[in-house]
PQR file of N, CA, C, O and H, with PARSE charges and radii, in Angstrom:
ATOM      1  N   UNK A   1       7.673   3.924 -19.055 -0.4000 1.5000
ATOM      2  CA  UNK A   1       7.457   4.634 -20.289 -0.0000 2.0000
ATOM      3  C   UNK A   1       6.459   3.855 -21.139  0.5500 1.7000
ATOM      4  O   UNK A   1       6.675   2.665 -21.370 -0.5500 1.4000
ATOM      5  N   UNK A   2       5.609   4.338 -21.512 -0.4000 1.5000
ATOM      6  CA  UNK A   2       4.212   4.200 -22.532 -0.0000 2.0000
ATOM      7  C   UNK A   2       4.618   4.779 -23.502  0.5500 1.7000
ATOM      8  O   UNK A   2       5.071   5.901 -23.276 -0.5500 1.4000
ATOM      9  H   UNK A   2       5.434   5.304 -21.324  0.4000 1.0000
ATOM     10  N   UNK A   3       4.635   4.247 -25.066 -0.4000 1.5000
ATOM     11  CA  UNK A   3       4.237   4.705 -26.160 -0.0000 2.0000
ATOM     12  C   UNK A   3       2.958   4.332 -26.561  0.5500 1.7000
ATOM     13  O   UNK A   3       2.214   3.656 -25.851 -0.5500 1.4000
ATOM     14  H   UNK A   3       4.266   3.335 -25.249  0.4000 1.0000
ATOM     15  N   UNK A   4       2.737   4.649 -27.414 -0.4000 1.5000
ATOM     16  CA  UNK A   4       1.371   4.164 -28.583 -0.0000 2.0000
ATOM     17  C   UNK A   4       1.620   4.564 -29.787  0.5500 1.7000
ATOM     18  O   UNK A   4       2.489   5.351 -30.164 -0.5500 1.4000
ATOM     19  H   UNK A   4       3.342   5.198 -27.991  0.4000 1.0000
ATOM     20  N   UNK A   5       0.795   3.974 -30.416 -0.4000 1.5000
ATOM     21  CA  UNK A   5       0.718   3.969 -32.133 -0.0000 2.0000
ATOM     22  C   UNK A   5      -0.227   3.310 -32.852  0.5500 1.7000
ATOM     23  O   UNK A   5      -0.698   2.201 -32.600 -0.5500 1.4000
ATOM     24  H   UNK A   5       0.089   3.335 -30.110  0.4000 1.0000
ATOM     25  N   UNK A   6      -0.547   4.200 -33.963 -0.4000 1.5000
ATOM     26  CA  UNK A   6      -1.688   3.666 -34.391 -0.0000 2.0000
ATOM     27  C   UNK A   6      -1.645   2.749 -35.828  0.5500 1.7000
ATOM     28  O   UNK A   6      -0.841   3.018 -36.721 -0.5500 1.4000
ATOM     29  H   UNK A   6      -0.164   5.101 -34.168  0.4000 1.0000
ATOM     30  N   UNK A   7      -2.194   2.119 -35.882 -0.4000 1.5000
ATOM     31  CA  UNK A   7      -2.089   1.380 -37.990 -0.0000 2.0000
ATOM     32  C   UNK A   7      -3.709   0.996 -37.908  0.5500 1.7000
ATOM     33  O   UNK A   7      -4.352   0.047 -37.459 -0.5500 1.4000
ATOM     34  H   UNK A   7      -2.847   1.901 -35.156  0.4000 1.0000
ATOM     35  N   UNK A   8      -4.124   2.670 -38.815 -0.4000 1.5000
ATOM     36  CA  UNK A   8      -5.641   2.828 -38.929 -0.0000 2.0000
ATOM     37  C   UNK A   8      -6.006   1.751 -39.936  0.5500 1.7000
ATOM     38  O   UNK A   8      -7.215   1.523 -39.972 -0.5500 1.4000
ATOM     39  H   UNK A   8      -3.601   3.441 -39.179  0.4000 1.0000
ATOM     40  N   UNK A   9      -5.206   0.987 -40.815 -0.4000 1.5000
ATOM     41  CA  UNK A   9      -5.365   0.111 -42.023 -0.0000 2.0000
ATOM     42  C   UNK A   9      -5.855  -1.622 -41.312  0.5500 1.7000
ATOM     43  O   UNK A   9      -6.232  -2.643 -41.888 -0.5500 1.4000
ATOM     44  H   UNK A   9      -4.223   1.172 -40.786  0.4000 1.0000
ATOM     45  N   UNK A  10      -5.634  -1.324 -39.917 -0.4000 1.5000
ATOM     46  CA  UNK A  10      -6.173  -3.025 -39.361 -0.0000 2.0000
ATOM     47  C   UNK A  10      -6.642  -2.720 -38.462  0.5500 1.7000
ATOM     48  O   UNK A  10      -6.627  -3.579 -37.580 -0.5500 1.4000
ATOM     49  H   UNK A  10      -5.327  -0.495 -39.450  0.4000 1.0000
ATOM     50  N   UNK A  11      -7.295  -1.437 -38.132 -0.4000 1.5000
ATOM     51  CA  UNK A  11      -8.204  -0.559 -36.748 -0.0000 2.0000
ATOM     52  C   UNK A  11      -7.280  -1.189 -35.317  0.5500 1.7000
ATOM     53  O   UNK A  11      -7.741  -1.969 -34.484 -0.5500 1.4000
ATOM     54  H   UNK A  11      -7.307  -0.740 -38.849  0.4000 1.0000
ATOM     55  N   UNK A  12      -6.186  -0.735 -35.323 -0.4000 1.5000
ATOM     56  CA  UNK A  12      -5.238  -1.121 -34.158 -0.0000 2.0000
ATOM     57  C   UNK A  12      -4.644  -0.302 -33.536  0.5500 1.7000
ATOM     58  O   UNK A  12      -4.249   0.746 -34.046 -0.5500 1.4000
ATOM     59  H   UNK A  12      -5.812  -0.101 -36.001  0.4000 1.0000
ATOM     60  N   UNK A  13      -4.454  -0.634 -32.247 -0.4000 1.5000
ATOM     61  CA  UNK A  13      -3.669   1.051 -31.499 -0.0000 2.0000
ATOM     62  C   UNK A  13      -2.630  -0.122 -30.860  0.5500 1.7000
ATOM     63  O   UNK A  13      -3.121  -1.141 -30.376 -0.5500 1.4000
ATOM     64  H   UNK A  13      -4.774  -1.486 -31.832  0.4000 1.0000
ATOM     65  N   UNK A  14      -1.289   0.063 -30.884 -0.4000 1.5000
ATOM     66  CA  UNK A  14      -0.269  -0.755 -30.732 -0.0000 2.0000
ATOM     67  C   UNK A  14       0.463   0.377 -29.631  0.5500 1.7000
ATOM     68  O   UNK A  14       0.773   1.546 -29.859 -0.5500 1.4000
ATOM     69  H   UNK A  14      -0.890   0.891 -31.277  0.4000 1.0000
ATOM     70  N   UNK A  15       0.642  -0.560 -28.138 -0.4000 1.5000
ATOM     71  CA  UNK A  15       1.173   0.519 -27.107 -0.0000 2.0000
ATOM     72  C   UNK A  15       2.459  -0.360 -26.728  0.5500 1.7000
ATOM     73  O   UNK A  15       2.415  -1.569 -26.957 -0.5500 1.4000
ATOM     74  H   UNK A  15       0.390  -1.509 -27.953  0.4000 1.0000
ATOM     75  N   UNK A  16       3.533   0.177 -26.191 -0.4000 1.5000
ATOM     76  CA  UNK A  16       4.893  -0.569 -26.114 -0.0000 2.0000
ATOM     77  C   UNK A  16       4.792  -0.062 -24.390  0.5500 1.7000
ATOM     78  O   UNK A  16       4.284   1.034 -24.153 -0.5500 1.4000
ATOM     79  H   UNK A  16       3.568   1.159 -26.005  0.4000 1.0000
ATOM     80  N   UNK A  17       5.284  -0.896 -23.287 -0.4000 1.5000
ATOM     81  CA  UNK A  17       5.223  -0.600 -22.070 -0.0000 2.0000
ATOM     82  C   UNK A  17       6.861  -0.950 -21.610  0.5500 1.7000
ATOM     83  O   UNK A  17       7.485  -2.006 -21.714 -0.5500 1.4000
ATOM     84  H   UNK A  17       5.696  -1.786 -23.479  0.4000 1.0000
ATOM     85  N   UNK A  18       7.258   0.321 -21.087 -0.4000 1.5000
ATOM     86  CA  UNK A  18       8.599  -0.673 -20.410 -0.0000 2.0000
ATOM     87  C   UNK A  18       8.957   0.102 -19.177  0.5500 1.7000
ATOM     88  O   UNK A  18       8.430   1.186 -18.928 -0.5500 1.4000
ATOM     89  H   UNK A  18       6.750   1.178 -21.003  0.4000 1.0000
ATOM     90  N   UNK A  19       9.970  -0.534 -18.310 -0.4000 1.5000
ATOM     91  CA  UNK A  19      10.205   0.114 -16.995 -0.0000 2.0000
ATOM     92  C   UNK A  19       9.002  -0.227 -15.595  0.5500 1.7000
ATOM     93  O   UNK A  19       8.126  -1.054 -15.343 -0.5500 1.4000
ATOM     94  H   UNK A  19      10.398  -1.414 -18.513  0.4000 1.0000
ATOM     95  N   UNK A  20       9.610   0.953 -14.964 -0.4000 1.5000
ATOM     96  CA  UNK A  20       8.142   1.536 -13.414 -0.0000 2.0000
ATOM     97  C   UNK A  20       7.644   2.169 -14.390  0.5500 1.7000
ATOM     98  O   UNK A  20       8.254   2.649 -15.346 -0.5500 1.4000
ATOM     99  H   UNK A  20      10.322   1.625 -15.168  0.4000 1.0000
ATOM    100  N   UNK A  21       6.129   2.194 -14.104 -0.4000 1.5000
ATOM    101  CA  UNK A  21       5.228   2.969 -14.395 -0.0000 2.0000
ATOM    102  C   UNK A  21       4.848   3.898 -13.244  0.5500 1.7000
ATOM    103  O   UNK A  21       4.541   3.476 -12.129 -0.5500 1.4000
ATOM    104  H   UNK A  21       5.633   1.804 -13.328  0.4000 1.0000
ATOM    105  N   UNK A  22       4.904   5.737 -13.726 -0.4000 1.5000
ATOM    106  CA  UNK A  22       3.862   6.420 -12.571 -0.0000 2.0000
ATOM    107  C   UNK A  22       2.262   6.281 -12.795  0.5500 1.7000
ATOM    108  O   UNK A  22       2.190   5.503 -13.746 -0.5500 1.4000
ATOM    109  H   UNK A  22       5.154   6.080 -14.632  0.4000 1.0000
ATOM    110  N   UNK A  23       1.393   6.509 -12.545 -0.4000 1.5000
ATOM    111  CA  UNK A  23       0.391   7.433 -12.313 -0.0000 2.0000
ATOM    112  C   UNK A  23      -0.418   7.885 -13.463  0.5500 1.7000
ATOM    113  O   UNK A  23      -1.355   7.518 -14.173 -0.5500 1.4000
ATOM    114  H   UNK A  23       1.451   7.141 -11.772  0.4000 1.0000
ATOM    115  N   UNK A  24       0.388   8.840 -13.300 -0.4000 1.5000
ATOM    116  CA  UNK A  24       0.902   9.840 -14.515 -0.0000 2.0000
ATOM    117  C   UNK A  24       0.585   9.283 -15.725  0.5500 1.7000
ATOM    118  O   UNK A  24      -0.442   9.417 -16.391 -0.5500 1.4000
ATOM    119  H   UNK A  24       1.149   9.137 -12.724  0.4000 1.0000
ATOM    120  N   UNK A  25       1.829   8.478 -15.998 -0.4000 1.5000
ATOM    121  CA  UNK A  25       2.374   7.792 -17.286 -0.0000 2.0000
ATOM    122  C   UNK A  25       0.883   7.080 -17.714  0.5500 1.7000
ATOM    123  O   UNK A  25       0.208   7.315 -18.717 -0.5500 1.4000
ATOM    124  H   UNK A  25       2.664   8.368 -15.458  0.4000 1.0000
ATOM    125  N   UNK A  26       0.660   6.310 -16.815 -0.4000 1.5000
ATOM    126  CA  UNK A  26      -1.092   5.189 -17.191 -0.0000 2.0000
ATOM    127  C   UNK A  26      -2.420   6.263 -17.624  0.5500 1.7000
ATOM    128  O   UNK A  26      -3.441   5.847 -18.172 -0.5500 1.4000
ATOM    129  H   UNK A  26       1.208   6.119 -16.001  0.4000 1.0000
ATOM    130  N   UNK A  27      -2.202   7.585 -17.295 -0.4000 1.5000
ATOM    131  CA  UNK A  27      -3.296   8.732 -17.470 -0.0000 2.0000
ATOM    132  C   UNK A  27      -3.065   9.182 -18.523  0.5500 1.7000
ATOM    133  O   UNK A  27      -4.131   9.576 -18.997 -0.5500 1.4000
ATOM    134  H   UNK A  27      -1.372   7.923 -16.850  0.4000 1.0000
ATOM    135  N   UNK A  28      -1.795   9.457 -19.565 -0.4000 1.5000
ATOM    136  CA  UNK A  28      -1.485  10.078 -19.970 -0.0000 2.0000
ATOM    137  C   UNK A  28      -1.554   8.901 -21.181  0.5500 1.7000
ATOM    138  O   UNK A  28      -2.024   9.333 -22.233 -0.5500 1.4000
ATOM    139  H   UNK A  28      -0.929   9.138 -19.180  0.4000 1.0000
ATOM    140  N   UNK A  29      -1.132   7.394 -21.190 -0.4000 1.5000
ATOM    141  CA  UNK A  29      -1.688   6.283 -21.811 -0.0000 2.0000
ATOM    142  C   UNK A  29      -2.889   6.171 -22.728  0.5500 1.7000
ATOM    143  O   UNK A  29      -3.078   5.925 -23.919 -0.5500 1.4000
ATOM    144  H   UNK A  29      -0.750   7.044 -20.335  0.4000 1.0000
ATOM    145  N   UNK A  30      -3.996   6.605 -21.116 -0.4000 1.5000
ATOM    146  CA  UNK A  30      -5.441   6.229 -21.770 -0.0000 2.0000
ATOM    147  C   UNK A  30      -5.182   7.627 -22.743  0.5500 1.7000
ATOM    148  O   UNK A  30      -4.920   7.448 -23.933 -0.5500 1.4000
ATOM    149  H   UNK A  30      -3.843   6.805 -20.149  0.4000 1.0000
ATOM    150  N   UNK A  31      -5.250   8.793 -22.286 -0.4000 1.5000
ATOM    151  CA  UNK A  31      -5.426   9.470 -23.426 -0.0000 2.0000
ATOM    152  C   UNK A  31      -4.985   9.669 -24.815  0.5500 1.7000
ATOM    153  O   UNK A  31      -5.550  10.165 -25.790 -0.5500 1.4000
ATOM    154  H   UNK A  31      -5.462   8.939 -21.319  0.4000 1.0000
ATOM    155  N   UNK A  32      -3.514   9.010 -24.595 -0.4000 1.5000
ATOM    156  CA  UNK A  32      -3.276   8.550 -26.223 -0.0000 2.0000
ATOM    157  C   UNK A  32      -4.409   8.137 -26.599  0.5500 1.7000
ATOM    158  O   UNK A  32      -5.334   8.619 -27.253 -0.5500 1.4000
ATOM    159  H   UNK A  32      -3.055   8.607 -23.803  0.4000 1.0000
ATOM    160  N   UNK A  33      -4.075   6.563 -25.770 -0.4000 1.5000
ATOM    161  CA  UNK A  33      -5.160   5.502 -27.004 -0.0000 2.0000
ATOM    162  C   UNK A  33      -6.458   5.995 -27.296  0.5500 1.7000
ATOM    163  O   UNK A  33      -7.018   5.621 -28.326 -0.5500 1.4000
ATOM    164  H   UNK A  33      -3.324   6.172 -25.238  0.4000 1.0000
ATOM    165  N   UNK A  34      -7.093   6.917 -26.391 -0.4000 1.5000
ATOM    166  CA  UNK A  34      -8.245   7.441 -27.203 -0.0000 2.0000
ATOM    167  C   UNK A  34      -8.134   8.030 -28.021  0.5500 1.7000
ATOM    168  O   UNK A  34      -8.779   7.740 -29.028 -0.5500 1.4000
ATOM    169  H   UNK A  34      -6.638   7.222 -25.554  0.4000 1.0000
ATOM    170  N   UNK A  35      -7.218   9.220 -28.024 -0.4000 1.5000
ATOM    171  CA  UNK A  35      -6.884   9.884 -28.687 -0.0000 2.0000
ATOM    172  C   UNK A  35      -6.448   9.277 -30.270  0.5500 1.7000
ATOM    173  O   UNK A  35      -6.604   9.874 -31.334 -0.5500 1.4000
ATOM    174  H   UNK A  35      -6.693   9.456 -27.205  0.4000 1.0000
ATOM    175  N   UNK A  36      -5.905   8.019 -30.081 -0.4000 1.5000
ATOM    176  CA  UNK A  36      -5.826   7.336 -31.429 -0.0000 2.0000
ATOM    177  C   UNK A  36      -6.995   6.981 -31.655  0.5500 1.7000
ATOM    178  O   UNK A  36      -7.698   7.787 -32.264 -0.5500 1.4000
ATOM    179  H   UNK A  36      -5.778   7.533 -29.216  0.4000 1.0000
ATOM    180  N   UNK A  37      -7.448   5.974 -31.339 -0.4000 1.5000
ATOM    181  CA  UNK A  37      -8.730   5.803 -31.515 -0.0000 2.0000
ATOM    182  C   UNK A  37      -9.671   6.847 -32.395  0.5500 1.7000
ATOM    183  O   UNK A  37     -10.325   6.537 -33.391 -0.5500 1.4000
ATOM    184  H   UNK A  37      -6.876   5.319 -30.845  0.4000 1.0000
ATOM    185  N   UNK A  38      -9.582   8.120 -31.804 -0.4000 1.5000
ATOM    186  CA  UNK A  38     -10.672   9.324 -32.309 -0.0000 2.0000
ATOM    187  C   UNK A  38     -10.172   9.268 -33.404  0.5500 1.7000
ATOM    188  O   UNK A  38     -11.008   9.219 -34.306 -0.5500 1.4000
ATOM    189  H   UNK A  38      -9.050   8.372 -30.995  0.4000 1.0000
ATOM    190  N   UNK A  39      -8.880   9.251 -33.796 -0.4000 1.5000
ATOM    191  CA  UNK A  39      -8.107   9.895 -35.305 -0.0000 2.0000
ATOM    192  C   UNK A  39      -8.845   9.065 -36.103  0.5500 1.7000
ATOM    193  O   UNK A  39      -9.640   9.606 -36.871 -0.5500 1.4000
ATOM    194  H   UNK A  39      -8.200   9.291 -33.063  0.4000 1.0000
ATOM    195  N   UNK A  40      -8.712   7.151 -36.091 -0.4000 1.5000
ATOM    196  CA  UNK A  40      -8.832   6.287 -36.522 -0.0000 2.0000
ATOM    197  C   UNK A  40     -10.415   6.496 -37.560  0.5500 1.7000
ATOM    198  O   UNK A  40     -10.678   5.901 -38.605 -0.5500 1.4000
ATOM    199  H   UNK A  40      -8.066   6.711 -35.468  0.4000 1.0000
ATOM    200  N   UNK A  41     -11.521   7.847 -36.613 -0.4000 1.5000
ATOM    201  CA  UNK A  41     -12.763   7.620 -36.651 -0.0000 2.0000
ATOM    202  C   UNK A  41     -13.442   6.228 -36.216  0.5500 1.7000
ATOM    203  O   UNK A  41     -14.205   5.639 -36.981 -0.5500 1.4000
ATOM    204  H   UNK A  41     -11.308   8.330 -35.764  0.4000 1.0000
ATOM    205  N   UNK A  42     -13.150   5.792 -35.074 -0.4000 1.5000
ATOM    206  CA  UNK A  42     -13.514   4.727 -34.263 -0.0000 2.0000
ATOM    207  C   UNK A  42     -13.940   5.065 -32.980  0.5500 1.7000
ATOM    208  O   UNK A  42     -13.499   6.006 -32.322 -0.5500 1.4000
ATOM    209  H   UNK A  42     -12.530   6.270 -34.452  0.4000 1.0000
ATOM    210  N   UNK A  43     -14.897   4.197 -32.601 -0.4000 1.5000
ATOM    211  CA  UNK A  43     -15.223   4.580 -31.740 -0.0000 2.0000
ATOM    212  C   UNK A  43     -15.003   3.082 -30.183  0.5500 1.7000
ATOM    213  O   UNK A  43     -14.507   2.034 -30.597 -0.5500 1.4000
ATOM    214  H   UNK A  43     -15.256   3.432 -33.136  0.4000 1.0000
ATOM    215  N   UNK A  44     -15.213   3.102 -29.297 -0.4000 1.5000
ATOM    216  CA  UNK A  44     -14.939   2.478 -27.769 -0.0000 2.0000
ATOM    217  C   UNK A  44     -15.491   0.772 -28.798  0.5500 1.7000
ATOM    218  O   UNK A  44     -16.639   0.650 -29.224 -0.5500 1.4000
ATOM    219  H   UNK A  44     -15.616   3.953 -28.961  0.4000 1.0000
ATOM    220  N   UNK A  45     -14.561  -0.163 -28.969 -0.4000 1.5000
ATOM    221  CA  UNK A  45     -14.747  -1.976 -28.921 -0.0000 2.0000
ATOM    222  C   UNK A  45     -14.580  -1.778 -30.400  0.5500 1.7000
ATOM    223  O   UNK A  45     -14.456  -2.921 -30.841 -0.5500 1.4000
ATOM    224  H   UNK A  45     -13.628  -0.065 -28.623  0.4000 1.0000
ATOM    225  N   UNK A  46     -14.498  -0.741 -31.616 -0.4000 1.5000
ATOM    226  CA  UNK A  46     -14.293  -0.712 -32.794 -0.0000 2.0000
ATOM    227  C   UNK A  46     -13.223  -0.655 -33.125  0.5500 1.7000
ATOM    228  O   UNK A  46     -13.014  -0.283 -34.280 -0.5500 1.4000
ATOM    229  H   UNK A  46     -14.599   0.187 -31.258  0.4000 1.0000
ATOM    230  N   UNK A  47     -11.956  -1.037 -32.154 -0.4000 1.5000
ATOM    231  CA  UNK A  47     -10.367  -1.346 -32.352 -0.0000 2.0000
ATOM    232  C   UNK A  47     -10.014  -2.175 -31.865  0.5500 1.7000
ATOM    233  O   UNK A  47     -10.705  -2.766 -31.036 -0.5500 1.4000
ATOM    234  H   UNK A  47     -12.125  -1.339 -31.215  0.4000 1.0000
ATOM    235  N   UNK A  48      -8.650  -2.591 -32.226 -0.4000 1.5000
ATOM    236  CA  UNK A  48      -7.968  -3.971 -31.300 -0.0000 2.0000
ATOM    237  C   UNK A  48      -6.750  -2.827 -30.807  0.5500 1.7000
ATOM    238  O   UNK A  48      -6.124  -1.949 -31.402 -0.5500 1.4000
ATOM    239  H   UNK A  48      -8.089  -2.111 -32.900  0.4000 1.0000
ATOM    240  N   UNK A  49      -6.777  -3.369 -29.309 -0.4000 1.5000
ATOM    241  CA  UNK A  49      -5.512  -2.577 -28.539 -0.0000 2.0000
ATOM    242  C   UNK A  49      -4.351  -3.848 -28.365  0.5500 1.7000
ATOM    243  O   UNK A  49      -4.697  -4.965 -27.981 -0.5500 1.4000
ATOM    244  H   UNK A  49      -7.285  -4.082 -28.825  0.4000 1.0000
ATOM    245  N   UNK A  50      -3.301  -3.593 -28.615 -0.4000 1.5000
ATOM    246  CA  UNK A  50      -2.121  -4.793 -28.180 -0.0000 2.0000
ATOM    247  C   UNK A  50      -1.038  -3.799 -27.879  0.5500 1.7000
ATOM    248  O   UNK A  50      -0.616  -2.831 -28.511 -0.5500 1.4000
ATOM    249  H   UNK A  50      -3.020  -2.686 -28.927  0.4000 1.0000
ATOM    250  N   UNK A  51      -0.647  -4.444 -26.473 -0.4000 1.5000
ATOM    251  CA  UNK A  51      -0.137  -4.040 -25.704 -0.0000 2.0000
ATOM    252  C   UNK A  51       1.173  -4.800 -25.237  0.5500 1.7000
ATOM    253  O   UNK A  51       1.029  -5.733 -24.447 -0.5500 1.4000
ATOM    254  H   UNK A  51      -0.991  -5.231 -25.960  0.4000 1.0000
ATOM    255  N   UNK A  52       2.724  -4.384 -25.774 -0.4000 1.5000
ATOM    256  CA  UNK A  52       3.768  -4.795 -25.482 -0.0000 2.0000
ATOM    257  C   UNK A  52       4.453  -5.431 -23.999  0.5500 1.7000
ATOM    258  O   UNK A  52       5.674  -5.287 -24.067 -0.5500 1.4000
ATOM    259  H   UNK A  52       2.841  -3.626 -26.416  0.4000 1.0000
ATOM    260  N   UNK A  53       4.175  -5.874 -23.112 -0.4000 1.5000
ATOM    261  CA  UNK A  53       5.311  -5.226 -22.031 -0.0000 2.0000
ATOM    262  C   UNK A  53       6.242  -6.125 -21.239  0.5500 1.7000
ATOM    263  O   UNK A  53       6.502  -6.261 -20.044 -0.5500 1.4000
ATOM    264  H   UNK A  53       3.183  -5.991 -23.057  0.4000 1.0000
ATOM    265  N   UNK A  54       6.789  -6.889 -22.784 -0.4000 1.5000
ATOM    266  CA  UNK A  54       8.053  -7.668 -22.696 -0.0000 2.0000
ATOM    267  C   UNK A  54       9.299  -7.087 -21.574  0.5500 1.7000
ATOM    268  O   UNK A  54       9.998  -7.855 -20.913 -0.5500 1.4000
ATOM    269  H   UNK A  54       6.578  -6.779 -23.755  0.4000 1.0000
ATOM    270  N   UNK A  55       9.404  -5.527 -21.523 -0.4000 1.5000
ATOM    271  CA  UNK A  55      10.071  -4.794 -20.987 -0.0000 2.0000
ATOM    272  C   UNK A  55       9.827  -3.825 -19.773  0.5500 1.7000
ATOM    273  O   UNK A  55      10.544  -2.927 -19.331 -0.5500 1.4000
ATOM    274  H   UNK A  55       8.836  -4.904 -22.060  0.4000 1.0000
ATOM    275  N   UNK A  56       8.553  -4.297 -19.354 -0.4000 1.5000
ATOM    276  CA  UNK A  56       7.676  -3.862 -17.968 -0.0000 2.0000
ATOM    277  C   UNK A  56       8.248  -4.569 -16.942  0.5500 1.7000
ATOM    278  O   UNK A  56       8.420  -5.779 -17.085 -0.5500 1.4000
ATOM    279  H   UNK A  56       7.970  -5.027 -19.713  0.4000 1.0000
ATOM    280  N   UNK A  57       8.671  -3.835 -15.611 -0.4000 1.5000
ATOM    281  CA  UNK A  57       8.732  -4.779 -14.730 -0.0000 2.0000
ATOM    282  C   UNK A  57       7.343  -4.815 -13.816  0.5500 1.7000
ATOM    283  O   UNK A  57       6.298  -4.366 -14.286 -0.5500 1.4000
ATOM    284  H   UNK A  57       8.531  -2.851 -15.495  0.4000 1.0000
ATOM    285  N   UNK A  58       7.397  -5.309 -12.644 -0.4000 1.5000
ATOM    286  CA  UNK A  58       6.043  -5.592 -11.875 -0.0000 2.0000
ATOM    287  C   UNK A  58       6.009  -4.313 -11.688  0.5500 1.7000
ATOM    288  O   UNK A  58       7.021  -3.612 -11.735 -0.5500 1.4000
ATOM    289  H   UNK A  58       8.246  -5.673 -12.263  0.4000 1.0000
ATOM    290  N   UNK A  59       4.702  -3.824 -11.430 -0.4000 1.5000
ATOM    291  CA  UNK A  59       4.377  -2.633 -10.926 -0.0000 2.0000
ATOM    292  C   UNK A  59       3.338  -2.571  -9.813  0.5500 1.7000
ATOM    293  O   UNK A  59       2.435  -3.355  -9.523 -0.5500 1.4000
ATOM    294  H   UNK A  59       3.880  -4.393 -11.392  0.4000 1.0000
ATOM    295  N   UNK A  60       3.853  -1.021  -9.089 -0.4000 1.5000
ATOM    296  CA  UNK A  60       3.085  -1.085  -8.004 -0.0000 2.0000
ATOM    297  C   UNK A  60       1.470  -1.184  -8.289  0.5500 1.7000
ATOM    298  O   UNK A  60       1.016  -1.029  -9.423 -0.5500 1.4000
ATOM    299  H   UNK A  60       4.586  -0.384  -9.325  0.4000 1.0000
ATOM    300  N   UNK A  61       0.511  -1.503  -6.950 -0.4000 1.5000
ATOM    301  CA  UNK A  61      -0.473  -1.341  -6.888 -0.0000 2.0000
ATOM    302  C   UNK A  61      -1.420  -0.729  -7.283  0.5500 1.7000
ATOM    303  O   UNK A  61      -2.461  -1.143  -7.795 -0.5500 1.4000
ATOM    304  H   UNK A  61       0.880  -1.628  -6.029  0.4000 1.0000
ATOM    305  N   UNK A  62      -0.969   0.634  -6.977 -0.4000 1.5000
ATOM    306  CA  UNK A  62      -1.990   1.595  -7.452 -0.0000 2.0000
ATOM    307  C   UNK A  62      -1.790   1.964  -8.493  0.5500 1.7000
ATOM    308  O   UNK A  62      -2.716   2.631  -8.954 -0.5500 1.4000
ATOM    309  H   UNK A  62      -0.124   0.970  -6.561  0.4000 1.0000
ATOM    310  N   UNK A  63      -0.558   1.769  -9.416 -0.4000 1.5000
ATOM    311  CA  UNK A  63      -0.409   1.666 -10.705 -0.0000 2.0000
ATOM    312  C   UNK A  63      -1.314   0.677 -11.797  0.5500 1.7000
ATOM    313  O   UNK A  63      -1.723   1.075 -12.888 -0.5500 1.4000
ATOM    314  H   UNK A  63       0.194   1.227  -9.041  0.4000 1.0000
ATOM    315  N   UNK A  64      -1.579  -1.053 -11.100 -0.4000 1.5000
ATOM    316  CA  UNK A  64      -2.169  -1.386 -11.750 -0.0000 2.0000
ATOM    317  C   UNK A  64      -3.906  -1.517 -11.705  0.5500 1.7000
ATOM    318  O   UNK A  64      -4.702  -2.234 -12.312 -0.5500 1.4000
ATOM    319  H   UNK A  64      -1.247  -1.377 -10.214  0.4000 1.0000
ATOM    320  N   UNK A  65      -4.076  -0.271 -10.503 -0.4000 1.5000
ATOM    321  CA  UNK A  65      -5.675   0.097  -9.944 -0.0000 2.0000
ATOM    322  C   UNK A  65      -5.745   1.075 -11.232  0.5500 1.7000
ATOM    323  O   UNK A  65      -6.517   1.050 -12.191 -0.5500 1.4000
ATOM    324  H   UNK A  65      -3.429   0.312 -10.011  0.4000 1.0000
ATOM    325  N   UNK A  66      -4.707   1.917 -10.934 -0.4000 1.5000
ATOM    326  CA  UNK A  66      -5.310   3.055 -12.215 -0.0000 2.0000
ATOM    327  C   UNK A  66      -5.742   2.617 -13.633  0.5500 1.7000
ATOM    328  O   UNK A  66      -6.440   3.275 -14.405 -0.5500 1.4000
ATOM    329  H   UNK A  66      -4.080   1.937 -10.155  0.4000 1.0000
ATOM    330  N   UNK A  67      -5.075   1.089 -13.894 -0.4000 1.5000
ATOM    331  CA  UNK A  67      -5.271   0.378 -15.456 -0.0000 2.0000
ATOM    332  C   UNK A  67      -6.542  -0.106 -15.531  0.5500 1.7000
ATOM    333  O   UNK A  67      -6.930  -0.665 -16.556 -0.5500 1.4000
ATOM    334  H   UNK A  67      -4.509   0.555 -13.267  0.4000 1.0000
TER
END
């Protein structure tokens, strides 16, 4: 499971990672964070992304090909 979130006040997109990851879930990721991003009126290196995943376990391969 992927969340995201944004705090447009320090140009940051804050994503929380926990569990297996599908596929899916990492596709559906990027499009948040762009998707935050766009809100922000920012554009691609004009944000800081931080990324949780105290609560990630290892993940497969092609899970971390798709990242």
């Amino acid at each position: 499971m992927i969340t995201v979130a944004a705090e447009p006040n320090r140009k940051l997109v804050f994503a929380r990672m926990s569990g297996f990851l599908s596929i899916e879930e990492v596709e559906q990721f990027s499009r948040e964070e762009q998707g935050a991003v766009e809100k922000m009126g920012l554009r691609s290196g004009e944000h800081l992304l931080l990324i949780d995943t105290g609560n990630a376990v290892i993940q497969a391969q092609q899970v971390i090909a798709a990242f």
